[in-house]
N, C-alpha and C positions, 0 to 999 in steps of 0.2 A: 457422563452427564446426559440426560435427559433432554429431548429437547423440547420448548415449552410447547404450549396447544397450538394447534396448528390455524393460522389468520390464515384468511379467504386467499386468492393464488394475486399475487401482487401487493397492492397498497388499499388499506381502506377507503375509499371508492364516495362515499359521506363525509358530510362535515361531523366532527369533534372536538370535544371539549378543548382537545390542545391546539387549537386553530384560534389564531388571533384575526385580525382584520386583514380585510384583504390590501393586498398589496398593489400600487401602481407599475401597470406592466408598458414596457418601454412602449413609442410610438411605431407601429406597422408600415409598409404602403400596402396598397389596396393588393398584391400577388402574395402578403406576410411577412415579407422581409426585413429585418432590424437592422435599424444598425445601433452598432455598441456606442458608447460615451467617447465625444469631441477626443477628451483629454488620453485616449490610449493611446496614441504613438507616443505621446511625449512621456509617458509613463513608462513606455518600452525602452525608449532612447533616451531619460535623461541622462544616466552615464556615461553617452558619445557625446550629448551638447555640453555636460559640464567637463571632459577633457580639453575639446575643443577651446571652448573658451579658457581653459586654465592658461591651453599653450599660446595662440593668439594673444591674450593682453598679458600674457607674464613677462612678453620682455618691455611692452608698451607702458605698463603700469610704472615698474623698474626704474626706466629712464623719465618717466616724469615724474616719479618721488625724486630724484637725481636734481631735476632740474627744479626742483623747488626747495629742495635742503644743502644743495651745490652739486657739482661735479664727482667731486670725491666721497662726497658721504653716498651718490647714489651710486656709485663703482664705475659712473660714465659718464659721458656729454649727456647734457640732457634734451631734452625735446620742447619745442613750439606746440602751441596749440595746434597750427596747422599738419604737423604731425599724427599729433593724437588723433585728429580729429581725418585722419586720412585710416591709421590702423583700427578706430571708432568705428568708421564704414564699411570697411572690409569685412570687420567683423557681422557686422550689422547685415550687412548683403550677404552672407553665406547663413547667417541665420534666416533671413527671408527666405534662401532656400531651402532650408532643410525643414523650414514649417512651411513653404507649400509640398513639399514630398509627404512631409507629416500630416498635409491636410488629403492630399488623392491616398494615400493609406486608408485613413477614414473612410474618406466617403464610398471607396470599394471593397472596404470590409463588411459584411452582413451575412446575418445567419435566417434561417427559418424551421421555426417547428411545426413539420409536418406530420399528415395520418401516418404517416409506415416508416420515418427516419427525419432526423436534422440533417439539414446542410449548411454549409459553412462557403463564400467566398471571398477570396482574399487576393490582391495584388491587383496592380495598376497598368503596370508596363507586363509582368509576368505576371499572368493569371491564373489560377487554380479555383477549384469549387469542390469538397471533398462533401461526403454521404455516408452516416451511421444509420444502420436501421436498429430499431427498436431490440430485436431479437439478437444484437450481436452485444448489447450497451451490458456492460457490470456493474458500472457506479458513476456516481455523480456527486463531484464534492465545489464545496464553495473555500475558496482559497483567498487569501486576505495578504499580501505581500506591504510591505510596510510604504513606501511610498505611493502605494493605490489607497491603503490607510488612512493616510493623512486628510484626504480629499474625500472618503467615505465611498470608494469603489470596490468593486469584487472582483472573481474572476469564477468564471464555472466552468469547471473541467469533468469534461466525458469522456470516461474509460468505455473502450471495446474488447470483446474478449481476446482480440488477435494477439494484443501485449506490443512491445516495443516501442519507441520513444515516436513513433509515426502515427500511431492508432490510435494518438486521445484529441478531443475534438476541445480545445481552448478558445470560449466566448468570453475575452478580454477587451475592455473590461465594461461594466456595469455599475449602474448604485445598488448601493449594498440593498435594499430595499429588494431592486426590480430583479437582482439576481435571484433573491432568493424567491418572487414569482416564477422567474425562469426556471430553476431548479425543480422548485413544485409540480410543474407542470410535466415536463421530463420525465420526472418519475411516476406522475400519475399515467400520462402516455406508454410507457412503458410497461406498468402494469398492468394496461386497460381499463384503470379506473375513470378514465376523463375519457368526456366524446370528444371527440374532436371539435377542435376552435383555434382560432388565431392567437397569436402571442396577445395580441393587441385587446381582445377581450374585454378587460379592464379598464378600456380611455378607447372604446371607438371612435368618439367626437377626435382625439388626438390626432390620432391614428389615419382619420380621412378614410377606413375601409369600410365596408358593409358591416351591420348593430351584429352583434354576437348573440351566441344562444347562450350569452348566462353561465356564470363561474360554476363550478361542478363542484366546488369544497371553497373554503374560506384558505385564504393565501399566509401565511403567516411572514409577519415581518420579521421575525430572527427566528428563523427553524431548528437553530443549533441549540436554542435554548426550550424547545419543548420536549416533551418528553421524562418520564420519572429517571431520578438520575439513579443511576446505582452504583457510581462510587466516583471521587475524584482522587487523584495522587496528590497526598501535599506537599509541598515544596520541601521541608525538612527528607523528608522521605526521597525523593528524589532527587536530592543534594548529594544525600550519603548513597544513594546508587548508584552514580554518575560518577564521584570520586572513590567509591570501592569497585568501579566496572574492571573488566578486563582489560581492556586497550588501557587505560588511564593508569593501574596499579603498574603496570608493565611499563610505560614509558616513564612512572617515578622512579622505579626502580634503574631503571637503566640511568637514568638524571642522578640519580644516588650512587650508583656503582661506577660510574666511568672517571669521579673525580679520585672514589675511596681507589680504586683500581692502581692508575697514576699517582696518588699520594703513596700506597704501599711499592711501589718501583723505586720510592725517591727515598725511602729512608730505609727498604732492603739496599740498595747498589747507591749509596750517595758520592761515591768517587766517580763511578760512570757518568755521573749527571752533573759533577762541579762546574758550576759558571754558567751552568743552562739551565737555573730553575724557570726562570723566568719564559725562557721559549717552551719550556713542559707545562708550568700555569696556562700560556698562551694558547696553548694546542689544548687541553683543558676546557677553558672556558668557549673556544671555537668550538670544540665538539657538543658541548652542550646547552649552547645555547637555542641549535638547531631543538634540541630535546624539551627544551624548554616553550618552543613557540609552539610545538605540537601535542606538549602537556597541555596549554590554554587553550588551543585550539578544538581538541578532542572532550575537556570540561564543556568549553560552550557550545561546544555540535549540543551534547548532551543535554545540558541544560533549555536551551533554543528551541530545541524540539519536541518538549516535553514537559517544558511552562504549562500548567494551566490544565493540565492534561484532565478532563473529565468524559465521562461515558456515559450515553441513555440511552434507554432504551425506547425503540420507537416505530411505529408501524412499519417503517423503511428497512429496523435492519436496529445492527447496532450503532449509533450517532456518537461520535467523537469531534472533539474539540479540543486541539493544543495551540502551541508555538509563543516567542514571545515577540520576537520582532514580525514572523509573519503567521496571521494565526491560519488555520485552516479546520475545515468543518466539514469532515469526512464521515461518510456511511457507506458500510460495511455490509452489504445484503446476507444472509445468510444463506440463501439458494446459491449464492457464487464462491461461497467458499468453498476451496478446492482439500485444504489439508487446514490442520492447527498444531503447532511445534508451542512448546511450555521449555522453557531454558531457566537455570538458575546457575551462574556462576558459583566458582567455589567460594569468594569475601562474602557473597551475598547467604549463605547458610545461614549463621550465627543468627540473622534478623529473622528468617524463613520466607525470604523477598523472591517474587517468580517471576519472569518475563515472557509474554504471550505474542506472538504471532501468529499471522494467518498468511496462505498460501490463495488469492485471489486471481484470476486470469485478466489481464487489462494492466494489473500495476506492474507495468515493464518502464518502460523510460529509462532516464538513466538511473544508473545502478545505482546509486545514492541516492534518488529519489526514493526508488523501487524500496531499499532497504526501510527508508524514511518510514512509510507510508501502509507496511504491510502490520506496523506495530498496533495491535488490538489492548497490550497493556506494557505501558514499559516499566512498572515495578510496583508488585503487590503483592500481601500475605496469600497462602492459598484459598481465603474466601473471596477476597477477588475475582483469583482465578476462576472458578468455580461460576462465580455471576456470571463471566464474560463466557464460559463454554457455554452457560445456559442458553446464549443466543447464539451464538456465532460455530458452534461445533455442533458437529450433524448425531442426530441419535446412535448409540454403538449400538442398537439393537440387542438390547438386554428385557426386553417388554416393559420397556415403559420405568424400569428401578431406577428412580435419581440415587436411592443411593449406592445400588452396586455400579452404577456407572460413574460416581463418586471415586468408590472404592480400587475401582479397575484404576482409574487415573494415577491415587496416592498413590500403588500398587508400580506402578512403571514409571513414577518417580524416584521412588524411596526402595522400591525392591532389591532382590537379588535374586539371583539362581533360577530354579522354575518355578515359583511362590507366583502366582493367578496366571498359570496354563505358559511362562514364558520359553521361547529354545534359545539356547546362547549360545555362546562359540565353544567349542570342545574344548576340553584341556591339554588334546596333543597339537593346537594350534594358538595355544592362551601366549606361550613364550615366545612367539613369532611376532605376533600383531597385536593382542592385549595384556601385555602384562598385568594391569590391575583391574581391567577393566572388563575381561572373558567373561565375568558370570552376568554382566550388569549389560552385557551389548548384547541384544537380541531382539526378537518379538512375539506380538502372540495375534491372536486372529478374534475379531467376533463375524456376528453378522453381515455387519457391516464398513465395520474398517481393519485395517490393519493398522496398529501400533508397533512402533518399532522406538525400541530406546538407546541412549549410549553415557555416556560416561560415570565416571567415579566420584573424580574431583567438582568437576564441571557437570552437572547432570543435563538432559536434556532429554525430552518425548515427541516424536511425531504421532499424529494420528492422519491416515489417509482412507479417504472413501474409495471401496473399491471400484462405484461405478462411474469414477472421478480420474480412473486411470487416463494414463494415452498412452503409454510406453512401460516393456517391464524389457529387460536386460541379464542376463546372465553371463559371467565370463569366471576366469581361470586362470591365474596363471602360473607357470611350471613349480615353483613353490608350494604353491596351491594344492597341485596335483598329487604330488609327493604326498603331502598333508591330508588329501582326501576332502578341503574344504574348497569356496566359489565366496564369490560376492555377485550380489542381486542389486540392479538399482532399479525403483520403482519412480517414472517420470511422471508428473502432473501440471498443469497450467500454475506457473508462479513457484515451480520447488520440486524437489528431489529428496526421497530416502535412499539411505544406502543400508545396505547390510554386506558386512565384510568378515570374511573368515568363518561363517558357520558352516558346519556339514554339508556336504554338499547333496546329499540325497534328500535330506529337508530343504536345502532354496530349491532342487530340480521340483519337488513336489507342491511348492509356492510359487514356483516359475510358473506351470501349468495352471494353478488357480488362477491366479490374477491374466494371467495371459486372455482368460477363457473372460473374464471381464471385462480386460482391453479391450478383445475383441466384438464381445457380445453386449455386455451387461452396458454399457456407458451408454449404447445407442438404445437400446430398448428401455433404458431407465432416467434418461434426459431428460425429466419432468422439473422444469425451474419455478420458483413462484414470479418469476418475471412474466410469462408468457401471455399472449396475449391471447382473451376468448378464444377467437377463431385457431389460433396455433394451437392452444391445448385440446381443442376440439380433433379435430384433424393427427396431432400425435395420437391422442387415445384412441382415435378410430384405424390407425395404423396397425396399434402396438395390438389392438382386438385382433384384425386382421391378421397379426402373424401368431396370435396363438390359438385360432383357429386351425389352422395349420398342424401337420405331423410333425413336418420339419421345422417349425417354429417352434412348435412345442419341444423337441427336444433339441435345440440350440439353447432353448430356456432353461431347459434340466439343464442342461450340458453348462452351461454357465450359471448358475444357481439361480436362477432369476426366480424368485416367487411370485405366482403370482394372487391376484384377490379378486372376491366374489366383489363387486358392483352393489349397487343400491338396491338389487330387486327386482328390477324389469325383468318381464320375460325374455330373453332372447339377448340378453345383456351376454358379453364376452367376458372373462375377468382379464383385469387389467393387471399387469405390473406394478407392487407396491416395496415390496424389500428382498433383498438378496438374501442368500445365504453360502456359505460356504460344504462343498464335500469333503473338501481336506480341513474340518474345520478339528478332525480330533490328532492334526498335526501341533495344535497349538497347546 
């Protein structure tokens, strides 16, 4: 897939037709510091204040139904007012304190968005102030959790490229309104579309800080709703994806076998079993009921996360919006994507249903988040698919062909054997590691990514940008050796390809490619459309300067770096535009 025309480096920088009015931006002080909505601690702790009080009046409440319908019907003596009205207080007085703890949260929680990074500080007794700069940021999503909902709050989460559940920057919480000023601005800072200005912008009079120099774009009050949509998943559709998913068929099946299992013991050996049916029902029903909470549980992961689910496309990136009880309103920059994996379970064939993921650096956290979050389409026909590469997957470097980059896609879905340039596992190691699946586990190489696929039943594709590596890997083991094959894992921010069991002088020979872009190609080719003026300025004047150079220049051969002639100026350097590969007629 192609990828579309290339938008200026960032975010469009002017107002547009898809900019609604501007938004009210929270109040400042005069140094830019905000702080978030009264209501976030209690939003954070309502399910410590409502245990609390459950166990506090649960036995209070108890004994004075007791003493109002008698002794007996309450199961005890009953209580006096003066009672009540003593464990009324107690209660009373620990809630007083835990809304003044709830109010010094507040009032020492504040963020600011600064020229060169946001900060963030937090805590009262223990104090912290953490720091993203602009250049490390991947994304910025607006999150919608269901009892922030109710009251019309947000939450804006800031991914860093670092990954892990410590590196995203949460301004919890805001009105849904001022959030999504907040966000705007983020992203236009980010890109360099916006001069610099205070949060506060928008309500200086509020604010009490010094007049502003005037909005840079029009704010829009629901950002997750502009943009041309290009497809939504409908619920029918997603119903039957979710109850024909893999985890889900799997634990019906076992919920269906464990009973048939045990009924077939009882009427093979019914003398073994006289007088104990009833403790075998028992054992029975105890084993699957467990099966049964995690059948409902695994339906509504699925369903939950995937309510609603629609996709546009939009100067940011690709914009996504699901969830049912908490929505969330994610974009997906396409400079950050690192890899894109196409999956299609085997129940899912018969429809021609695909599922899309992306490999992003920043969606770390926890692993169920991570999983959450990296989903670009959780079930569609292959035109779908197709729509969503058209943003979010990087050009394979075919000149510009949407449809032989089409073609190469269907090709490492639906393929087999070497049908468009693939190498697969040998046949004297197919009866070891792939039984069915030797001709179909392999990859092939373009320009600019490697694609590698795998299975029969279960199909699945990665595509990885070479200059998107950070790790390549080779190993062996004695098995292996005998056999003459390796496995190769290629490591990238947010995912892993593996290749296992092919020849081993074809991965020694893709070892060395990719190596040589690990090494080379990712630092010389690091051009993001995130960057800022001055950073891409400054990169390009580098990447000049190293191929000026003998020895740049051939570190750029040496890792296929291509490079390109510039606009024209006299004395212009060529820059870095696409790679290529030498071992590319290995593919």
């Amino acid at each position: 897939m192609s990828a579309p025309a290339p938008r200026p480096e960032g975010l469009a920088s002017g107002p547009s037709p898809e900019d609604g009015p501007i938004a009210p931006a929270p109040a400042a002080d005069d140094a830019g510091w905000v702080r978030v909505h009264p209501a976030s601690p209690w939003i954070r702790g309502w399910v410590m204040v409502a245990t609390f009080l459950f166990f506090a009046l649960r036995d209070v409440v108890e004994r004075w139904i007791g003493g109002l319908f008698g002794a007996d019907a309450g199961g005890g003596p009953g209580v006096d007012g003066r009672g009540l009205l003593i464990g009324g207080g107690i209660a009373l007085g620990v809630l007083l304190l835990v809304g003044l703890a709830f109010f010094f949260s507040w009032w020492f929680t504040r963020f600011r968005i600064g020229a060169e990074e946001i900060e963030l500080k937090q805590g009262w007794l223990f104090r912290s102030r953490r720091q993203m700069h602009y250049d490390r940021l991947q994304a910025v999503d607006l999150q919608h959790p269901l009892p922030a909902r109710l009251i019309g709050l947000a939450v804006v989460k800031v991914e860093a490229a670092d990954g892990g559940g410590d590196s995203a920057l949460e301004l919890a919480y805001l009105p849904k309104a001022q959030a999504a000023a907040v966000r705007r601005q983020i992203l236009d800072r980010a890109s360099g579309a916006a001069a610099a200005r205070p949060v506060s912008s928008a309500a200086p009079e509020a604010a009490g800080g010094p007049a502003a120099a005037g909005p840079v774009r029009g704010l829009p009050v629901d950002p997750e709703e502009q943009g041309p949509v290009l497809l939504r998943v409908p619920a029918g559709r997603l119903i039957g994806s979710v109850l024909l998913s893999s985890t889900v068929m799997g634990l019906l099946g076992a919920v269906v076998a464990v009973p048939a299992v045990l009924s077939l013991l009882l009427l093979l050996f019914p003398d073994a079993n006289a007088g104990e049916e009833a403790g075998v029902w028992a054992v029975t029903l105890g084993s699957t009921f467990p099966l049964l909470f995690s059948l409902a549980g695994a339906v509504w992961s699925g369903l939950n996360k995937g309510w609603g689910f629609t996709v546009r496309d939009s100067s940011d990136g690709l914009r996504l919006r699901y969830g049912f009880t908490e929505t969330v309103s994610q974009t997906v920059p396409p400079g950050r994507v690192q890899g894109v994996e196409i999956s299609q379970p085997l129940f899912w064939r018969p429809f021609g249903w695909h599922r899309v993921k992306v490999s992003v650096a920043g969606y770390g956290g926890l692993e169920a988040e991570g999983r959450r979050r990296d989903v670009a389409l959780p079930v569609g026909p292959w035109e779908d698919v197709l729509r969503v590469l058209q943003v979010v997957a990087p050009d394979p470097g075919l000149g510009g062909d949407a449809r032989a980059a089409g073609e190469l896609m269907r090709t490492a879905m639906t393929g087999s054997g070497e049908e468009g340039g693939f190498r697969h596992v040998p046949r004297r190691a197919a009866w070891w590691w792939h039984w069915l699946t030797w001709r179909r586990h392999g990859y092939t190489l373009t320009p600019t990514l490697l694609v590698v696929r795998h299975g029969r039943l279960s199909r699945s594709v990665q595509t990885v940008q070479h200059e998107r590596l950070q790790a390549v890997a080779l190993t062996q083991g004695p098995v292996q050796r005998r056999l003459r094959v390796a496995t190769l894992r290629v490591h990238m921010a947010g995912g892993t390809a593996r290749l296992r069991g092919l020849d081993e002088d074809v991965l020694a020979e893709l070892f060395e490619v990719e190596s040589r872009h690990a090494a080379v190609s990712r630092r010389l080719t690091d051009r993001n459309r995130w960057m800022l003026p001055e950073e891409l300025e400054r990169f390009e004047r580098r990447t000049a300067e190293v191929a000026r150079t003998e020895v740049g220049r051939a570190e750029m051969a040496a890792a296929g770096v291509v490079p390109m002639e510039t606009s024209g100026r006299p004395g212009d350097t060529p820059l870095v535009a696409t790679t290529e590969h030498r071992g590319e007629e290995t593919a």
